[in-house]
C-alpha positions in Angstrom: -49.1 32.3 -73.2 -45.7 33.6 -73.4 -42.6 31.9 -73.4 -41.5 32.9 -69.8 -44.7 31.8 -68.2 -44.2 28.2 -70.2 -40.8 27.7 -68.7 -41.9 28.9 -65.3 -44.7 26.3 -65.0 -42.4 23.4 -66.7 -39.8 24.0 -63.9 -42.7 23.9 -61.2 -43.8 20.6 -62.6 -40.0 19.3 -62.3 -39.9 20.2 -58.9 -43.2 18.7 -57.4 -41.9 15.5 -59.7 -38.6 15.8 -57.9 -40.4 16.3 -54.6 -42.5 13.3 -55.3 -39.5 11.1 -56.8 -38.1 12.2 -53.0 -41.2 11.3 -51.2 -41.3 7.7 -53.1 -38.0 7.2 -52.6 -38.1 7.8 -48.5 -41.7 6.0 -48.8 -39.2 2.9 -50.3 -36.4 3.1 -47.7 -39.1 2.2 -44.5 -38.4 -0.1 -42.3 -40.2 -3.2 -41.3 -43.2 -3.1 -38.9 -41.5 -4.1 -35.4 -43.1 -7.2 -33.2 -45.4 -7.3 -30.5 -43.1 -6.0 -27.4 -40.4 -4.7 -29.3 -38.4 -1.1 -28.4 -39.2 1.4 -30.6 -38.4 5.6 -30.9 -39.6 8.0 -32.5 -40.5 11.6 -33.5 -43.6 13.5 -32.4 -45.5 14.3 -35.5 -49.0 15.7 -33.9 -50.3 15.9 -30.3 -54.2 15.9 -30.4 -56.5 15.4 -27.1 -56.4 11.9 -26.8 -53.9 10.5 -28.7 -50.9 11.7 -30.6 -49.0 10.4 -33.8 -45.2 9.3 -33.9 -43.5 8.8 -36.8 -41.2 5.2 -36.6 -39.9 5.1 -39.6 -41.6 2.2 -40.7 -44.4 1.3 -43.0 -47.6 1.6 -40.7 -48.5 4.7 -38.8 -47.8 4.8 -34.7 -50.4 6.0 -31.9 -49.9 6.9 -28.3 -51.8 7.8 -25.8 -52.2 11.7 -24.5 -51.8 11.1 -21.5 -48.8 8.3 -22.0 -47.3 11.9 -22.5 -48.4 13.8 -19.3 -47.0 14.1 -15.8 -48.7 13.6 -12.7 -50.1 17.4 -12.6 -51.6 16.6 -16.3 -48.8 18.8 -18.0 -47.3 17.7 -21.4 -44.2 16.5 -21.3 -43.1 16.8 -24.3 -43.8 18.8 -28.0 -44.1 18.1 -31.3 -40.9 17.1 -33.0 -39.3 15.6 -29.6 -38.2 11.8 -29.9 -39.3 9.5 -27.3 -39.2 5.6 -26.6 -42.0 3.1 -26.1 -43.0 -0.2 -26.6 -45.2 -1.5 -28.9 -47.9 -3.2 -27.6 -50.5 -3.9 -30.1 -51.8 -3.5 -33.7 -55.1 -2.3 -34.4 -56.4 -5.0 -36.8 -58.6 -2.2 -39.2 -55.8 0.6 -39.8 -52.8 -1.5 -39.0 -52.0 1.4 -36.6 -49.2 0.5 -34.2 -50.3 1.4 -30.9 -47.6 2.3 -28.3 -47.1 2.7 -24.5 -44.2 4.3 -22.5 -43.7 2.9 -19.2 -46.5 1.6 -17.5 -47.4 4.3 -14.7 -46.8 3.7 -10.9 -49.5 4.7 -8.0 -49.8 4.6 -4.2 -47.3 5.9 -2.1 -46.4 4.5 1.1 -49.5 1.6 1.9 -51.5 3.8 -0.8 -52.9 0.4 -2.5 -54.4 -1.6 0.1 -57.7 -0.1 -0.4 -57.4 0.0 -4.4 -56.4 -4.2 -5.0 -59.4 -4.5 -6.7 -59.0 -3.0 -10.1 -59.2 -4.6 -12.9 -58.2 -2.1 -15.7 -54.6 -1.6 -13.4 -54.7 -6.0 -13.2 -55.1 -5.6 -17.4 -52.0 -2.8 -17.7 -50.3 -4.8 -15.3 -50.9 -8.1 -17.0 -50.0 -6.9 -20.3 -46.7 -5.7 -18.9 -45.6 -9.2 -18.0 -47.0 -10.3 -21.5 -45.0 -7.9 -23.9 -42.2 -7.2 -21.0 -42.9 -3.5 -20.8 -41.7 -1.8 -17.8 -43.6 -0.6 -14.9 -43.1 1.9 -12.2 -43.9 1.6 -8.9 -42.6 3.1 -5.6 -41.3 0.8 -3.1 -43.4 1.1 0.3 -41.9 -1.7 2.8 -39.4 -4.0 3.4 -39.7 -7.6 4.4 -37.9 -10.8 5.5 -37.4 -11.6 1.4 -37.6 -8.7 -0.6 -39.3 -5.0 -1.0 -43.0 -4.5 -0.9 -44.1 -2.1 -4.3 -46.9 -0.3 -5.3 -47.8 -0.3 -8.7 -51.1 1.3 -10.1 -52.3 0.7 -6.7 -51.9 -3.4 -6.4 -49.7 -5.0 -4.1 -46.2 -6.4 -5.8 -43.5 -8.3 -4.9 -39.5 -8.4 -5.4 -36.9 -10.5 -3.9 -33.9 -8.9 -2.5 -31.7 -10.5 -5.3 -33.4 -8.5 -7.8 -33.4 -5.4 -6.5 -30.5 -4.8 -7.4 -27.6 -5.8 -9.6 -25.1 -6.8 -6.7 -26.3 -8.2 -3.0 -28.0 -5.0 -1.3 -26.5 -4.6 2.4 -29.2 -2.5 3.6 -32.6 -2.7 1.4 -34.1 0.0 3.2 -32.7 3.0 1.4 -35.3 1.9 -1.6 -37.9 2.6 0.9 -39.8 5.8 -0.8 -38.1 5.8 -4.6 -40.1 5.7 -7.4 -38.2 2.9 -9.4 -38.6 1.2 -13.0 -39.6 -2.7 -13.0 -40.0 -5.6 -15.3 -43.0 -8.1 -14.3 -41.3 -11.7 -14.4 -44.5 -13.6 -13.0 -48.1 -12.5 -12.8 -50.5 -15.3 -11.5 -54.5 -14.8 -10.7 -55.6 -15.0 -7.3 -58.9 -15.2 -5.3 -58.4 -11.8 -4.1 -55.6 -10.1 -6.0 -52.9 -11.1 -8.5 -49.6 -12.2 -7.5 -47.2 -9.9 -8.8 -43.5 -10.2 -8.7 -41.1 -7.7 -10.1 -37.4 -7.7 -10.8 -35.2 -4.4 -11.3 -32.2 -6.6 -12.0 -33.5 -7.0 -15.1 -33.9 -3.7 -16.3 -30.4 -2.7 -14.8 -28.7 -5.8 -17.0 -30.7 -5.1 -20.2 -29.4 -0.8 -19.6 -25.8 -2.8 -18.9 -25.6 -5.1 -21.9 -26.0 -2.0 -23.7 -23.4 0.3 -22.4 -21.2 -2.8 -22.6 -21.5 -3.1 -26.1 -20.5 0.0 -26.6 -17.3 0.5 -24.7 -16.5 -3.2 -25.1 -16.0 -1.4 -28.9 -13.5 1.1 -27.6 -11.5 -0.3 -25.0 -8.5 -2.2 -25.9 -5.0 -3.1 -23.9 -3.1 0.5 -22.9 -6.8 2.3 -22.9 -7.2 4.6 -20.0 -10.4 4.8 -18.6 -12.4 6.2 -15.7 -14.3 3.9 -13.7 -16.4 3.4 -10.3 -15.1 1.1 -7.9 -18.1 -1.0 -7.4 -17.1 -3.9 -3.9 -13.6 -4.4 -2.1 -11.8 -7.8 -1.6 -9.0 -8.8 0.2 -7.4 -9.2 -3.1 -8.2 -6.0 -5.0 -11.3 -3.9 -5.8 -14.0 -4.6 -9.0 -14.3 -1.4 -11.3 -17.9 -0.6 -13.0 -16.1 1.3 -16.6 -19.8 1.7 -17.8 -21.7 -1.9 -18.3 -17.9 -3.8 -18.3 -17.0 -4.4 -14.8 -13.0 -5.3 -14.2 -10.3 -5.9 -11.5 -8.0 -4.1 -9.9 -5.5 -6.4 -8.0 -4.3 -5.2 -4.7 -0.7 -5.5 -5.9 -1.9 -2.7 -8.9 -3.5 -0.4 -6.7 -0.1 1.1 -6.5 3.5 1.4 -5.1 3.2 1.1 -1.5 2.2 -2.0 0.2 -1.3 -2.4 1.2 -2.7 -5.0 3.3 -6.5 -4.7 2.2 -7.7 -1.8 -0.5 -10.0 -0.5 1.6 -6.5 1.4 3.0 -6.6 3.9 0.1 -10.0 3.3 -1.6 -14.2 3.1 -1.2 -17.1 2.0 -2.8 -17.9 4.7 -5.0 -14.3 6.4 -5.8 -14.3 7.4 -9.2 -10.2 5.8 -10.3 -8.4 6.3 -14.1 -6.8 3.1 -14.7 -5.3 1.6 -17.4 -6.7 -1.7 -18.9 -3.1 -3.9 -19.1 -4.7 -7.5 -19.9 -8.1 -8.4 -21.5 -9.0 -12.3 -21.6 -11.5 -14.9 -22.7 -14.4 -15.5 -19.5 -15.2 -18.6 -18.8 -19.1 -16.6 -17.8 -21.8 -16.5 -20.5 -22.6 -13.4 -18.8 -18.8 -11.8 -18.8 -17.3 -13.0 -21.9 -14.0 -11.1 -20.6 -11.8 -10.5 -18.0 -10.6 -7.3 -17.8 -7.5 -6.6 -15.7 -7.0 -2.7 -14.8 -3.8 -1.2 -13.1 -3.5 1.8 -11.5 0.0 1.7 -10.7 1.3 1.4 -14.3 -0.3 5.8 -14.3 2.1 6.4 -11.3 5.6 7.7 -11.3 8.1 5.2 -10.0 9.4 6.0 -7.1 12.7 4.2 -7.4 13.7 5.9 -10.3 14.8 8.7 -7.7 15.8 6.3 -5.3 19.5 6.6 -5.9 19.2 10.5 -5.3 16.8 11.2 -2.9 18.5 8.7 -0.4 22.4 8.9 -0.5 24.6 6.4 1.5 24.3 8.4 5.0 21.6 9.6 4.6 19.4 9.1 8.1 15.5 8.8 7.6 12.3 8.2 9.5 11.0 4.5 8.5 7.9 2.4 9.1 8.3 -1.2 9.9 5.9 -3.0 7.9 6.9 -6.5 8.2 10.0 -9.0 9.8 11.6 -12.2 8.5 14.2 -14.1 10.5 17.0 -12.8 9.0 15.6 -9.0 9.4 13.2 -6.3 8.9 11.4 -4.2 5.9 11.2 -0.7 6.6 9.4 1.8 4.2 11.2 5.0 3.7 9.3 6.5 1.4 5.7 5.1 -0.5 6.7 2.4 -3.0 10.3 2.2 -1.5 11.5 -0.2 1.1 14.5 -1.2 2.5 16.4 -3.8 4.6 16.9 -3.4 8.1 19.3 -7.0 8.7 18.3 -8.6 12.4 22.7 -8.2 13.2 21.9 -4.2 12.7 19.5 -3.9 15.4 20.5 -5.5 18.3 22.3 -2.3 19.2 25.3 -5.4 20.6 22.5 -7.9 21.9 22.3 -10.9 19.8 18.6 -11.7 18.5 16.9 -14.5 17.2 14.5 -12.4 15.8 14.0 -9.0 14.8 10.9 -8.8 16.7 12.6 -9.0 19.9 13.2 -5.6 19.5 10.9 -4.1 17.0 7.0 -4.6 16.3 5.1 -4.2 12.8 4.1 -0.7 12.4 6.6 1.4 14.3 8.7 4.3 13.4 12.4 4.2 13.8 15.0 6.6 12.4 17.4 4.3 10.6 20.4 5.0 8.0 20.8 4.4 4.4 23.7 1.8 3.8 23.4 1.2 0.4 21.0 1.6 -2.9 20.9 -0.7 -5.3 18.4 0.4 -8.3 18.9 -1.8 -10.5 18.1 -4.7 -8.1 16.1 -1.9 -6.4 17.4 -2.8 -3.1 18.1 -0.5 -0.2 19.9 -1.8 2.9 19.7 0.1 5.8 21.3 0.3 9.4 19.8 2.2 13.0 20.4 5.7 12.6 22.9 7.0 15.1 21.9 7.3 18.7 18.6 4.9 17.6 18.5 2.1 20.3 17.6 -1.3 18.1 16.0 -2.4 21.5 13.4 0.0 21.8 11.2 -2.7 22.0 10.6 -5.4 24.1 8.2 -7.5 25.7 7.7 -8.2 29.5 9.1 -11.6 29.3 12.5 -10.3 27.4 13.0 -6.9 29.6 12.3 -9.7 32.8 14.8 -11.5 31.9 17.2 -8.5 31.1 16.8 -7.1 34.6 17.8 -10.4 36.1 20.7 -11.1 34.2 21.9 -7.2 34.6 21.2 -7.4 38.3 24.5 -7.8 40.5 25.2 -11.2 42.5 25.7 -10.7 46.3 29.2 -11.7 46.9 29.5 -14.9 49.3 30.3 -14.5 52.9 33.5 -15.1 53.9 34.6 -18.4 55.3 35.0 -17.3 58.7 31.5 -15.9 59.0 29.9 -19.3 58.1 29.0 -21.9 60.7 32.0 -23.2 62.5 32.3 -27.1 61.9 32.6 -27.8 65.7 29.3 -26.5 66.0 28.2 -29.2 64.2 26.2 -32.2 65.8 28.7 -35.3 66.0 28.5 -37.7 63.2 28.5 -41.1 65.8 24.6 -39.5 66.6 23.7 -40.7 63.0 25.1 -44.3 63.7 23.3 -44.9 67.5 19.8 -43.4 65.9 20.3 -45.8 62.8 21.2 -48.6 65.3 18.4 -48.0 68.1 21.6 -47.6 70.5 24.0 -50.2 71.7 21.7 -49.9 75.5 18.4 -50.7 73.9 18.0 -53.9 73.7 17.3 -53.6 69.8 14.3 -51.7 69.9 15.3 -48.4 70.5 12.5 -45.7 72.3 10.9 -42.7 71.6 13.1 -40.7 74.0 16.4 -41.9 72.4 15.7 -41.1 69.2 16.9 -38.1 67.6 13.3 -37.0 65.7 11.4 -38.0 68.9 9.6 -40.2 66.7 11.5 -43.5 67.9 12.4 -45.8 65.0 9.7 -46.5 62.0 7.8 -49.2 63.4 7.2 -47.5 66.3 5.5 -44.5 64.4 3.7 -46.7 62.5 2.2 -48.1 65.7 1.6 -45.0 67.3 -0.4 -44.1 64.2 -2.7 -47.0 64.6 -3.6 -46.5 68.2 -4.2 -42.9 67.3 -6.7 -44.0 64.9 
């Protein structure tokens, strides 16, 4: 043997003791077996015809089953060396073998499992589900009074409108046909069939805690972030920013004024805000408070106030609200000025400015002044503008009456002339019943032809 082949074969034996040291040492590093029900992934190591191997990481081997791996056609779905994630479900007692399952598969379409409610190997998958809390699938079929009908592996299950979904679902229906993912939160024997009840909810909170965790590590006060507008309030609008849900107050949403935030946004609208306060919850289930702002990315609009709106200057305006003492008028989004109630009379005096304007109108009025630092604009009717333009029916009544002319009073010599008049002793005989009545007066010598008092009064009862 020569000296080159002795060195050759001593550095082969130093690397198959290096590649062994290696292989030890990785052997060394493995993980803990994880429990019953746990979350596991893994690499595809071999796919054979009824099972397939999948390497952990950890100290005992993994199994899955073929056709854990196939779609509904029967096609793989994956190859060897993809990752995937399951569940493990049990431990074979001989090998030690870790034996895993994906999601457990759903069946029956539309009213597809009436027929099938008796089987007991879906009733065992099923049941073992609830056990371990693995997932299921199963397409929802119906809609009832209380939840969503679903068919899972062909038996009948149940889930309550509240879990459906993570917020209160407005119209259930749209589930009607979707193949979703499940956990099984009560399986109970019956006579005929099991009683199954599902809940998405949970599968939707355990995929949130998780994205929360994550940009719960991230975000911090000043962080700008892109988020989903989730529901609407009167007060401002709830931003999903991936598993952390916060508020946008109406008064953030930006510049202008808005009544309601459904005026500029919808469930749905992808908004960048930026996170301005971040607080302790009072929630186990939202350990902060997150408040977002909108307005704080947005130019401020009185910055140019002073230049785009010199003394003078007329502009078209919006009246968005009225005080006693005078009007708000937007000029410009984010910018509002006062209109005072003595500058829009147009000479009446009001007692309010609504007695001439209503909310929501457009005037043309006149920039007085601008105060920036106070950021304060007070404005005036533009020229030609009547301050009166509106009024209601009772005011422009009253308008027309005052404004209409008095007819002048007729002269004195075309009113009755006094001697015309009856003479004044009249009213003393009819009082006296006449000097040639003997007292009682009569019928004929009375000036009303009704005699004196008592004598009606007893012409009424003879009537009668």
């Amino acid at each position: 043997m020569t000296d080159q082949q002795t060195e050759t074969e001593t550095e082969n034996e130093k690397d198959f003791g290096q590649a062994l040291a290696e292989f030890e040492q990785q052997g060394g590093e493995k993980r803990e077996d994880p429990a019953m029900g746990a979350k596991v992934s893994g690499k595809i190591l071999s796919i054979g015809e009824e099972s397939a191997f999948v390497d952990l990481g950890t100290k005992s081997e993994a199994l899955i089953e073929t056709a854990q791996l196939k779609d509904a056609e029967g096609n793989l779905t994956v190859n060897v060396g993809d990752t995937i994630d399951a569940t493990v479900t049990a431990t074979d007692p001989e090998t030690g073998t870790l034996k895993l399952r994906r999601q457990v598969a759903g069946g029956g379409g539309k009213g597809g499992g009436r027929g099938k409610q008796n089987n007991p190997e879906a009733e065992a998958e099923i049941k073992m589900a609830w056990q371990h809390g693995i997932p299921v699938e199963g397409v929802v079929s119906g809609i009832n009074k209380g939840g969503a009908e679903v068919q899972v592996r062909g038996m009948r299950a149940f889930c309550p409108l509240s879990q459906l979904d993570l917020r209160y679902v407005e119209d259930p229906a749209q589930f009607v046909g979707q193949r979703l993912a499940f956990k099984v939160s009560q399986f109970e024997e019956g006579r005929t069939r099991p009683n199954i009840v599902l809940s998405r909810r949970a599968i939707l909170e355990e995929e949130q805690k998780s994205r929360a965790a994550e940009v719960r590590s991230r975000i911090q006060v000043g962080s700008v972030v892109t988020g989903k507008v989730t529901s609407l309030a009167s007060y401002g609008a709830f931003v999903d920013l991936g598993g952390l849900e916060g508020m946008l107050h109406v008064s953030e949403i930006g510049y202008s004024r808005l009544a309601h935030p459904k005026e500029v946004l919808n469930v749905g609208d992808e908004v960048e805000v930026e996170v301005i306060k971040i607080e302790k919850g009072k929630d186990e289930k939202k350990p902060e408070r997150i408040s977002l702002s909108r307005r704080s990315l947005e130019k401020d609009p009185w910055q140019e106030a002073a230049s785009s709106f010199p003394d003078g200057t007329e502009i078209p305006g919006k009246v968005m609200r009225m005080e006693s003492f005078g009007a708000f008028v937007e000029i410009a989004p984010g910018v509002e000025g006062l209109l005072h109630i003595s500058e829009i009379g147009g000479g009446r005096r009001l007692n309010h400015p609504r007695e001439a304007l209503q909310q929501g109108q457009e005037i043309q009025v006149r920039v007085l002044n601008v105060d920036t630092g106070k950021r304060r604009i007070s404005l005036g009717m533009a020229t030609g503008e009547e301050g009166g333009s509106y009024r209601d029916e009772g005011t422009a009544a009253r308008s027309a009456t005052s404004a209409a002319p008095r007819s002048p009073r007729p002269p004195r010599s075309d009113r009755q002339d006094r001697s015309d008049r009856p003479d004044r002793s009249d009213r003393s005989d009819r009082s006296s019943g006449g000097s040639g009545s003997g007292g009682s007066g009569s019928s004929s010598s009375s000036g009303s032809g009704f005699g004196s008092m008592a004598d009606f009064f007893k012409n009424a009862k003879r009537v009668k």
